[in-house]
N, C-alpha and C positions, 0 to 999 in steps of 0.2 A: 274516159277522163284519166288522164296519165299527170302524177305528180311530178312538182319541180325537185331537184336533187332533197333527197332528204341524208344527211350526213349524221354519223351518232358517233361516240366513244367511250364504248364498253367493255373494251381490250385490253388494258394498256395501251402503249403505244400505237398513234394512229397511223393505220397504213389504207386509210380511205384515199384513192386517187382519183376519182372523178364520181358521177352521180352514184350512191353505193346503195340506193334503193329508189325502182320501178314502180309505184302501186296503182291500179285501176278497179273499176266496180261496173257493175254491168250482165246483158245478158249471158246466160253461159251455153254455148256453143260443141263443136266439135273439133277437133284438131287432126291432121294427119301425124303418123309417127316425126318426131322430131327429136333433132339434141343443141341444148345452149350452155353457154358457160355461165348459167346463171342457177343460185339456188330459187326453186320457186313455189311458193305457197299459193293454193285457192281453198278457198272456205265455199260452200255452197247451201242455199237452203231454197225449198220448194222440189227440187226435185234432185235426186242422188246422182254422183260423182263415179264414173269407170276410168283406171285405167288400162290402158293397154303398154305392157312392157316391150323393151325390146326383142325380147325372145317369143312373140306373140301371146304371151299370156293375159286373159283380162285381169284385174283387180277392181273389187267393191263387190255391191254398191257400199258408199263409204260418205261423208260429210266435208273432206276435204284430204288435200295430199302436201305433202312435202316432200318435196326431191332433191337431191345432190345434184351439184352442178355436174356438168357433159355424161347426163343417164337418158339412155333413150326411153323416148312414153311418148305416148299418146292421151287425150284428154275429151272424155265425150262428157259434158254437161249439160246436154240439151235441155231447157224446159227452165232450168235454175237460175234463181238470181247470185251473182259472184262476186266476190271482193275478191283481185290475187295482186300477188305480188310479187316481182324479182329483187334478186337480191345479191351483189358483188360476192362472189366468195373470196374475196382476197379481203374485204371490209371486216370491221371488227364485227358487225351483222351477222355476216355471212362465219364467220367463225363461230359466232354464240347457235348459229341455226344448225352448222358443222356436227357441233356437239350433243343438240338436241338429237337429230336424227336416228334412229334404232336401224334404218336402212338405208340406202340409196334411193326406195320408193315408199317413205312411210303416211297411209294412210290415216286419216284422223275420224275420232268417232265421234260419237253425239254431244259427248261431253265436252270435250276439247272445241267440236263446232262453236256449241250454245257459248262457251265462255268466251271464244272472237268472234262471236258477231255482236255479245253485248259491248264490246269496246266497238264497234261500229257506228253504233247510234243509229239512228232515223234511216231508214232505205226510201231510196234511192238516196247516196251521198252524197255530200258537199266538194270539194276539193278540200278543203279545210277539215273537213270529218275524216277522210280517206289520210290527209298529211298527220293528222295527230293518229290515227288507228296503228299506222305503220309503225313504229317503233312499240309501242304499246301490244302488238301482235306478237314481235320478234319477245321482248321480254317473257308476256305470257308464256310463248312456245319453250323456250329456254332455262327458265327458271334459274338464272343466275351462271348458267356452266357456260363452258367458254375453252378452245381448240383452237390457239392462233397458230396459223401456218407459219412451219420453220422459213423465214425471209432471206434470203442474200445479200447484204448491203449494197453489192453492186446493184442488184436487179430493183433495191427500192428504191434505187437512184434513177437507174430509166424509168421506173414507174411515174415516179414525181415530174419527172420532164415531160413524160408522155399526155400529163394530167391540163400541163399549160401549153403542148403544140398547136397550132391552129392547123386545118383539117390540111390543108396544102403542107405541111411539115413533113422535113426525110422519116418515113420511119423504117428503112432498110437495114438489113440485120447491119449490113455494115458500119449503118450510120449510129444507130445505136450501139453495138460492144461498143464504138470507139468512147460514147456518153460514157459506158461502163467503164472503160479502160481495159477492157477482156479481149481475148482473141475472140473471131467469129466462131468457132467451134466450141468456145470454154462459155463464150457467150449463150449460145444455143441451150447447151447441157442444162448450167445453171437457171436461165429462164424459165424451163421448162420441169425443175428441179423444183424451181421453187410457187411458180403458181399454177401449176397442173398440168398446163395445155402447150402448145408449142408459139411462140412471139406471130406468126400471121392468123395464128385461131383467134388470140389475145388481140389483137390489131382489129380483124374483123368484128371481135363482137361490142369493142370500142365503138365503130363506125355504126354498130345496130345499136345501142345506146343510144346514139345520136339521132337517128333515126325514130324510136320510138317517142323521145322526147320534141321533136319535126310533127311526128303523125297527128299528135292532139290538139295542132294548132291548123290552120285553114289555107296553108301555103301548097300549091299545086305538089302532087308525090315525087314530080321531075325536080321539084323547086327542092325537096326534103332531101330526095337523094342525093343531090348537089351539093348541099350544106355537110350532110353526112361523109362526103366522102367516096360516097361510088361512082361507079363510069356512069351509071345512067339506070332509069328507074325500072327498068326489067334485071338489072343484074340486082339490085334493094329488094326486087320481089322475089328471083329464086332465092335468094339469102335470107329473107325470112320464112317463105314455105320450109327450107332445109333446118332452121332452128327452132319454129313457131309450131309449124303444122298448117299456117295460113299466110294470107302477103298481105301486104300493108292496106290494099284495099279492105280486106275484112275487117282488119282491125280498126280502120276506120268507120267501118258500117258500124260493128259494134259502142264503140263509141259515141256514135252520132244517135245509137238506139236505149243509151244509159241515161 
């Protein structure tokens, strides 16, 4: 069960451009190593949480993980029931979680568990349970601190564009500096200055956004991919094995088994 946009502003100035938080609940599973440009929390209870980092290391067992956006892991929660959630780092969200974090891969203990699963409520969740938790989860983990990313004014300007394109829209580096008003080079630098990754990583993980909010709904995966953006739904499924750890059929199993 994957929520509809949930939008917050905790930052100052909003630099939320499209859905700037992912939340689901469910059973908890295995993951191949992966990397997304998303911050992402799972909380776990009945059975413990391992990472595996990208330099093969495991971590745990543990009660739940926060990670920085584009860190590679892996995620074995076999046996567990999970609430997780993604989360925009460019959002004011993902800034307050920025700030939380002690690492790139921080694990959570019993304590930090028990106090987000009582903002959960009843298990197996609602959509409405799972919508109110979210924010509610970010604040707990947070405690008020807050690490907004130095922004561009050009680049929050193609963000905003980017926010109301429909999926068919140019978004070629060309066609964007010109939104910016930047050369294609001063274009690049700065985009990637300013929200971490380089405009086609930024691009693609829009199209998986789109995607994941497609999967929770009942329309064929060729039908999802379509709407998202991709050529076609084998290229939606290595795009999520390469960011997830799985492809969109799992996450649909999962889902259909929450």
């Amino acid at each position: 069960m994957l929520l509809p946009p949930v939008s917050t502003n905790l930052c100052g100035a909003a630099t939320v451009t499209w859905p700037a938080v992912l939340a689901t609940h469910g059973p908890g599973g295995k993951s191949d190593p992966h990397v997304h440009h998303a911050i992402h929390l799972i909380v776990v209870r009945g059975a413990p949480l391992y990472v595996r980092t990208g330099s093969g290391e495991t971590l745990g067992p543990a009660r739940g993980v926060l990670t920085t956006a584009d860190v590679p892991h892996g995620i074995d929660a076999r046996g567990a029931d999970m609430v997780i959630m993604f989360v925009d780092p460019e959002s004011e969200a993902g800034a307050r979680l920025r700030a939380a974090a002690s690492s790139p891969i921080t694990l959570l203990d019993e304590a930090q568990a028990e106090a987000l699963w009582d903002l959960v409520g009843p298990y197996p969740c609602t959509v409405e349970a799972i919508q109110r938790w979210a924010p509610r989860a970010i604040d707990e983990i947070s405690k008020g601190e807050c690490e907004p990313r130095s922004m561009h004014p050009r680049v929050r300007v193609v963000l905003e564009h980017l926010r109301t394109l429909p999926v068919s829209g140019d978004t070629s580096i060309e066609a964007l500096a010109e939104i910016a008003k930047l050369s294609t080079s001063r274009f690049m630098h700065v985009f990637t200055e300013s929200v971490g990754v380089p405009l086609r990583t930024f691009i693609l993980w829009r199209k998986v956004q789109r995607a994941v909010s497609g999967i929770a709904g009942s329309r064929s995966l060729a039908a999802v991919a379509h709407d998202a953006g991709f050529s076609d739904a084998a290229h939606m499924s290595r795009t999520f094995r390469r960011m997830f750890g799985v492809t969109p059929s799992d996450l649909r199993r999962q889902r259909e088994a929450a």
